[in-house]
TIMI-681009 format. One record per residue: x, y, z of N, C-alpha, C, O in turn. Coordinates in steps of 0.1 Angstrom, whole numbers, padded with zeros to 4 digits, always signed. Example, Ala and Ser with C-alpha at 12.3 -4.5 7.8 and 13.67 -1.06 7.14 Angstrom:
TIMI-681009
+0132-0057+0078+0123-0045+0078+0132-0033+0078+0142-0033+0085 +0128-0022+0071+0137-0011+0071+0129+0000+0079+0134+0011+0080 
//
This chain:
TIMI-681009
+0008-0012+0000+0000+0000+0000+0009+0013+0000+0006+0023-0006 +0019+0010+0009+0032+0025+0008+0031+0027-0005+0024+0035-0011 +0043+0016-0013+0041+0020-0028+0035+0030-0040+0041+0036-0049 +0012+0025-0034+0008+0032-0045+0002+0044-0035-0003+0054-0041 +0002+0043-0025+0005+0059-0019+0011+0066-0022+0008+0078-0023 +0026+0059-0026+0040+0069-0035+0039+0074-0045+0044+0085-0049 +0029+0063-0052+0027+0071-0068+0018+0075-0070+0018+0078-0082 +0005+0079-0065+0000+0089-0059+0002+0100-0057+0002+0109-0066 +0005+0101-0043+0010+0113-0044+0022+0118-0052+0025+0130-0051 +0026+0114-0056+0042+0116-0067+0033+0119-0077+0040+0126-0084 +0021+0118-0085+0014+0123-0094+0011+0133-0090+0017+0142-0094 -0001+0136-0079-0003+0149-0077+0008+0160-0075+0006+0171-0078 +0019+0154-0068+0027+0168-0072+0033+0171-0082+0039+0181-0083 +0032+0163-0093+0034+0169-0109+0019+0173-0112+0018+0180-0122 +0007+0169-0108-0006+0172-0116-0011+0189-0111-0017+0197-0118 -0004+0190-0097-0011+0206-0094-0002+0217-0098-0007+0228-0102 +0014+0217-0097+0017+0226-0110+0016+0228-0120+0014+0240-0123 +0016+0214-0132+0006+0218-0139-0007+0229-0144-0008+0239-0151 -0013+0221-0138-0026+0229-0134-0027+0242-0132-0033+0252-0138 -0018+0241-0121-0016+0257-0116-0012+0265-0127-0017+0276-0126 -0002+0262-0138+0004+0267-0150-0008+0272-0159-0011+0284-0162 -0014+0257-0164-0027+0256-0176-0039+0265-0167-0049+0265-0173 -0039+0271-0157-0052+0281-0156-0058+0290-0165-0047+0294-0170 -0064+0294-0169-0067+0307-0173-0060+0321-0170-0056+0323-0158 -0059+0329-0178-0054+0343-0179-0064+0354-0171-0061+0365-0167 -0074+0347-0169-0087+0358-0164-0090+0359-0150-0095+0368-0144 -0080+0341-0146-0086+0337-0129-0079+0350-0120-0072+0359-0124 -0083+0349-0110-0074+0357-0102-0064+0344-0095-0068+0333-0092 -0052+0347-0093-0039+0341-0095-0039+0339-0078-0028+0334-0075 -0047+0342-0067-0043+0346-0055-0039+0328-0048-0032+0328-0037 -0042+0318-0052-0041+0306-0043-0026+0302-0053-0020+0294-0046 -0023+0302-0057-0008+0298-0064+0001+0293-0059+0009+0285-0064 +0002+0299-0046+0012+0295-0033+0008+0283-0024+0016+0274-0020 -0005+0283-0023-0013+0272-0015-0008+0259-0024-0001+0250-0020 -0015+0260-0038-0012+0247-0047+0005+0245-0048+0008+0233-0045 +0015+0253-0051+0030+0252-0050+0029+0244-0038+0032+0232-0040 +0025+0247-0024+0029+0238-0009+0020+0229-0014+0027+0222-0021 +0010+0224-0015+0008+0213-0017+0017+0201-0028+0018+0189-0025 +0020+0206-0036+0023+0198-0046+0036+0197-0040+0041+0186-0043 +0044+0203-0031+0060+0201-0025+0056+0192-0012+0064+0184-0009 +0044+0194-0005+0041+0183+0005+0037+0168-0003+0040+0156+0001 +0033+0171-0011+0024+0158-0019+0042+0149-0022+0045+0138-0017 +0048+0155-0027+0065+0150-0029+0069+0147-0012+0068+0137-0006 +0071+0154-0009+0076+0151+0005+0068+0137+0014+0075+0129+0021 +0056+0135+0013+0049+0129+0021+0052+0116+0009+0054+0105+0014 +0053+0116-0003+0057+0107-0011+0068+0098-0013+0068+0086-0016 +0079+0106-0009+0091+0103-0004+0095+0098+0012+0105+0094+0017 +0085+0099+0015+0085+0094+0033+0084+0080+0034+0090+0072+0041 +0069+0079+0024+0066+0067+0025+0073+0056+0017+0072+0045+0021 +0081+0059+0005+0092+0050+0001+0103+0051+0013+0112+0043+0010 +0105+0056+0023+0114+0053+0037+0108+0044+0045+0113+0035+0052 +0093+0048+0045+0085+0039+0052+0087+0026+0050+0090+0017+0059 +0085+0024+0032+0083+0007+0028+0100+0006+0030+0099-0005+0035 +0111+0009+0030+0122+0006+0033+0125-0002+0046+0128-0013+0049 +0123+0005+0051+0120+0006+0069+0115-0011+0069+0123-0020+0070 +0101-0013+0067+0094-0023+0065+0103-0033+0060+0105-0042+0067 +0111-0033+0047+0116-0044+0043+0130-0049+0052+0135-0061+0054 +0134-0037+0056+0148-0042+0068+0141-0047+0080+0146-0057+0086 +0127-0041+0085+0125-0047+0096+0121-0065+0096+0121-0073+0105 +0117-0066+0083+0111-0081+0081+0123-0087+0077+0124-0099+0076 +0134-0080+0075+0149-0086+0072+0142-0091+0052+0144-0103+0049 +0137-0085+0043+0137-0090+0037+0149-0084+0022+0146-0077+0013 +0160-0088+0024+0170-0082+0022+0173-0087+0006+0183-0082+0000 +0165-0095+0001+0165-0096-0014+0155-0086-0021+0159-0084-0032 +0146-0082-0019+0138-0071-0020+0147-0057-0017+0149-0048-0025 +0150-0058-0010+0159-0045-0006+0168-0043-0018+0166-0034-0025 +0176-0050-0020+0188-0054-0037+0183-0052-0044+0188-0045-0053 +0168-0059-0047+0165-0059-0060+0161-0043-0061+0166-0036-0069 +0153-0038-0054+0144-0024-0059+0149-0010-0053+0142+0000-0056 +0159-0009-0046+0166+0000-0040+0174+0009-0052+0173+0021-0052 +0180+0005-0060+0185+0012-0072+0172+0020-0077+0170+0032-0076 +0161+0009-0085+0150+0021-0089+0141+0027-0082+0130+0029-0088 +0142+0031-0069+0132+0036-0059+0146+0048-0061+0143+0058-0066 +0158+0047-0057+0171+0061-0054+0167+0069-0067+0166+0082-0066 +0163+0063-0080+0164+0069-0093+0149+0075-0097+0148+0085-0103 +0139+0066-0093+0130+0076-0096+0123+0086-0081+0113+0093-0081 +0131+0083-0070+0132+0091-0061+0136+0109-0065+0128+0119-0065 +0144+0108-0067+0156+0113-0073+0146+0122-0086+0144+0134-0086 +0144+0115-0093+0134+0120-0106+0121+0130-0106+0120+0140-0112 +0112+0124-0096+0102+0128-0081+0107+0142-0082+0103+0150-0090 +0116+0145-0074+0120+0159-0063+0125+0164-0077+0118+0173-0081 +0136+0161-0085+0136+0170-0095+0125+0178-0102+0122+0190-0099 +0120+0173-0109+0109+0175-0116+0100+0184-0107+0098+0196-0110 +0092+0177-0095+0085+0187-0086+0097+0198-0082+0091+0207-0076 +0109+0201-0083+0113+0215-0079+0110+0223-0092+0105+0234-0091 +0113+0219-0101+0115+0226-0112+0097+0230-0119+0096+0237-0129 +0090+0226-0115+0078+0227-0120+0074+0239-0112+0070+0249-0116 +0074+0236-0097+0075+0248-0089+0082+0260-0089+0078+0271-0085 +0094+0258-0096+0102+0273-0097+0094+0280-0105+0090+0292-0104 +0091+0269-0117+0087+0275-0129+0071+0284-0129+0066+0290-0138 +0065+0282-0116+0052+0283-0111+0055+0292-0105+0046+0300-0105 +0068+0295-0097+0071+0309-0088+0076+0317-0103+0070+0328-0103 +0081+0317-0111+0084+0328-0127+0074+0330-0130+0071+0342-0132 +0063+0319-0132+0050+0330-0143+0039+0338-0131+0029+0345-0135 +0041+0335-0121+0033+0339-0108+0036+0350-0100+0029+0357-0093 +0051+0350-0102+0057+0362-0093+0050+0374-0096+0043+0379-0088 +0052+0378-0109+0049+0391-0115+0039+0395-0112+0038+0404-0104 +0029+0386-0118+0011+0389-0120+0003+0392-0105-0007+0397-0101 +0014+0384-0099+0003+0384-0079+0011+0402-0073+0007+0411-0066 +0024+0401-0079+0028+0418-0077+0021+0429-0082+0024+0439-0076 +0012+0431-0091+0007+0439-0095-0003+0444-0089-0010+0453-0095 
//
């Protein structure tokens, strides 16, 4: 269940930048910040729980599991937080301006 908790939430924090991006020109822009922390919690809490299911596999000692999936959990870990920073920066450039006005 950790797992598709992971990818889960690891979608929603690419789906509310997005979003946040594809709005309309007409909305008023005022929650931008709210959706940015969400989508950086939605990663964060995403990434917890792959420590979680880690945790789990050392505590049951199941240490061929650990070998096998430990490389692509580091890599698309790793993929996760990139991507969600950069979608966010890119959400703090087109947002900065327009909420200053």
């Amino acid at each position: 269940m950790l797992n598709i908790g992971s990818l889960v939430l690891g979608l929603i924090a690419w789906i509310l930048p997005v979003v946040n991006l594809m709005r309309d020109e007409k909305h008023d822009h005022k929650n931008w910040v709210v959706l940015s922390i969400m989508s950086i919690s939605a990663c964060a809490i995403s990434l917890c729980f792959q420590i979680f299911n880690s945790y789990y596999l050392v505590k049951i000692e199941d240490w061929t599991a650990l070998l096998d999936t430990m490389g692509a959990v580091v890599f698309v870990a790793a993929v996760l937080l990139v991507i969600t920073i950069l979608l966010n920066a890119i959400t703090l450039i087109v947002y900065r301006d327009r909420t200053a006005k």
